[in-house]
C-alpha positions in Angstrom: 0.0 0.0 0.0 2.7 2.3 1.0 4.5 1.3 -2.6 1.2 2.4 -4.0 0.8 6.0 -2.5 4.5 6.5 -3.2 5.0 5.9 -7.0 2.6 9.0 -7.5 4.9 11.3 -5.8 7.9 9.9 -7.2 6.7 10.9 -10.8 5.3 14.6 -9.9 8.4 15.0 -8.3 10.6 13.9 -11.5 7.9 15.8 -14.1 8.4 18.7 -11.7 12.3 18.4 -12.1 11.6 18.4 -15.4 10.1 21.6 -16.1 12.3 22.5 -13.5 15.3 21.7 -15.4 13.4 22.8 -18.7 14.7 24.2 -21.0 17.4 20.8 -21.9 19.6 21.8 -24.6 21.8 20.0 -26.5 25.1 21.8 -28.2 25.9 21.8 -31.9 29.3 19.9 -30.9 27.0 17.1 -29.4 24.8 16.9 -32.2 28.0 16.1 -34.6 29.5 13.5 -32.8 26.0 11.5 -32.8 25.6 12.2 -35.8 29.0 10.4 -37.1 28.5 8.0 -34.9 24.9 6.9 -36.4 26.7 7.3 -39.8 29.1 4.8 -39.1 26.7 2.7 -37.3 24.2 3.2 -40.3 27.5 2.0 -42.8 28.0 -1.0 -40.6 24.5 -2.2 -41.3 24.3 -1.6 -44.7 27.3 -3.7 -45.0 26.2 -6.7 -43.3 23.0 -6.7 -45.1 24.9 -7.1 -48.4 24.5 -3.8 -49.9 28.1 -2.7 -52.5 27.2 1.2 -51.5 29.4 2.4 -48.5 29.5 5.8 -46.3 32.1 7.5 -44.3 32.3 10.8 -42.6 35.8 12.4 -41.7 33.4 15.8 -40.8 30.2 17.2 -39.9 29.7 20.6 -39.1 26.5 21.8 -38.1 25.2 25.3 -37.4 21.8 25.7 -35.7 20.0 29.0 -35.6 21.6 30.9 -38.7 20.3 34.1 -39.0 17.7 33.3 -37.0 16.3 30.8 -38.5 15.0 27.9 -37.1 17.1 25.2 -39.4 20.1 23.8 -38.9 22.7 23.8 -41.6 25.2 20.9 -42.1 28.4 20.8 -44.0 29.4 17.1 -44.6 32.6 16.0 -45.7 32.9 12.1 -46.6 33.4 9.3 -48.8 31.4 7.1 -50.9 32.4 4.0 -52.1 30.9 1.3 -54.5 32.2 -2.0 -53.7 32.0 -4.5 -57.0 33.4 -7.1 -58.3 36.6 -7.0 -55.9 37.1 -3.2 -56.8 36.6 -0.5 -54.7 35.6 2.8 -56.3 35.2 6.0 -54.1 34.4 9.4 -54.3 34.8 12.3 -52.1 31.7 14.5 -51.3 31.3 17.5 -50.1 27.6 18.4 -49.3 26.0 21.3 -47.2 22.3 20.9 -46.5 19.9 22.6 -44.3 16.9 21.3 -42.3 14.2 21.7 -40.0 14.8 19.7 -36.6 12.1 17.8 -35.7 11.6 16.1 -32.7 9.6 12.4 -32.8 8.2 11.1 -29.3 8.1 7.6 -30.3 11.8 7.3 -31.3 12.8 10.0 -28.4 15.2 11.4 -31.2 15.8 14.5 -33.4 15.5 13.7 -37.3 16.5 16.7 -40.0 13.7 17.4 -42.4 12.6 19.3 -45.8 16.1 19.7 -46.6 17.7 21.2 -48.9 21.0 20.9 -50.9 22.7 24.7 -50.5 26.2 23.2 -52.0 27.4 19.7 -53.4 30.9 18.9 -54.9 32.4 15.7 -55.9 36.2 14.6 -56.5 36.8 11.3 -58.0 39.6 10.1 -60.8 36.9 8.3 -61.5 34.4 10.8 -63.3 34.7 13.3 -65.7 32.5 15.9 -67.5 29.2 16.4 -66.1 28.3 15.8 -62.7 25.0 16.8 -61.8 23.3 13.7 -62.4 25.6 11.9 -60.0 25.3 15.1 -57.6 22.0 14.4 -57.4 21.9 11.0 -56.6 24.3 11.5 -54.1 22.2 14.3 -52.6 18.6 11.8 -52.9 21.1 8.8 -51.3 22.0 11.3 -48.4 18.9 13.1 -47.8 17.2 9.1 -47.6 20.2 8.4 -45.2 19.3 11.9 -43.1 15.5 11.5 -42.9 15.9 7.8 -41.3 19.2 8.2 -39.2 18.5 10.8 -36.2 21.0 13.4 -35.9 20.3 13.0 -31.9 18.4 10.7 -29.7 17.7 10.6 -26.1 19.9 8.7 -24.1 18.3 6.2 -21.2 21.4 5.7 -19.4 21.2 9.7 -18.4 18.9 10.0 -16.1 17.6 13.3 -16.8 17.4 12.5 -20.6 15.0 9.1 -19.5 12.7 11.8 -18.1 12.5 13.8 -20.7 11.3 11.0 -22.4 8.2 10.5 -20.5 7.0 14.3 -20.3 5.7 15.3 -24.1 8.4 17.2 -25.4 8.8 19.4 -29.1 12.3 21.3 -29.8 13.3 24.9 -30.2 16.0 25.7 -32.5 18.3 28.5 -30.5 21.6 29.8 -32.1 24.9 27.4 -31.2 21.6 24.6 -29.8 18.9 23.0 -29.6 16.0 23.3 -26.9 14.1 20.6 -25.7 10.7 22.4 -23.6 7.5 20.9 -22.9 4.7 20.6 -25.9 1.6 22.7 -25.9 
């Protein structure tokens, strides 16, 4: 009975330290580390199940807030490689792309959305002449990639993170972060 009357007050308490502790924000410097780290994770899987197509990422920059705005603006610098027949074949890309941060509540991670290529350049021995058409396929591959790998997700090891989780949350884009505060 005593269990009973006390798991109650154990969650106003944490959703009061939660708007307590509102607004969470997480730092641009944050944001690029998960971000490589879900790119190599996302390379890793696309490897095992079969696929020639691989991704790294020596750099991601990102800039939230520019001018204002509420978008956030990466620069990626990376490889992509097609693996055939025993060969190897890679090209260095450059993108920059902007997007809106949303926030999902189901997944309890940030995803970039509408983006938008600003800049694309690609460096191989490989090709020559025109490359918009393979620009653009490299900007559909990545903005695929982008839209289905979060940029950030909530970590339940941290405990203030876990309860974020439970309180409805949406995001505010702020310049240099981004603002996690309690949904309407």
């Amino acid at each position: 009975m005593a269990r009973l009357f006390f798991l109650p007050i154990l969650a106003m308490v944490a959703l009061g330290g939660c708007a307590s502790l509102s607004p969470y924000s997480i730092s641009e410097g944050a944001l690029e580390n998960h971000l490589q780290g879900a790119i190599k994770d996302f390379d890793r899987q696309q490897l095992k199940a079969g696929s020639p197509l691989g991704v790294s990422l020596s750099d991601a920059d990102i800039t939230l807030g520019p001018d204002g705005r509420d978008v956030a603006v990466i620069d990626l610098t990376g490889q992509v490689s097609l693996n055939a027949l025993m060969v190897r074949i890679p090209v260095d890309v450059i993108l920059k792309l902007e997007g809106a941060p949303v926030y999902d509540s189901q997944e309890k991670a940030i995803y970039l959305r509408r983006l938008q290529l600003l800049d694309s350049r690609i460096d191989s021995p490989y090709f020559k002449g025109d490359l918009k058409p393979v620009t653009d396929n490299v900007m559909r591959a990545a903005a695929q990639m982008l839209e289905t790998i979060p940029i950030y997700r909530l970590d339940d090891s941290d405990i203030r993170q876990r309860l974020f989780g439970l309180v409805p949350l949406d995001i505010r884009v702020a310049p240099g972060r981004l603002e996690f505060v309690t949904a309407n």
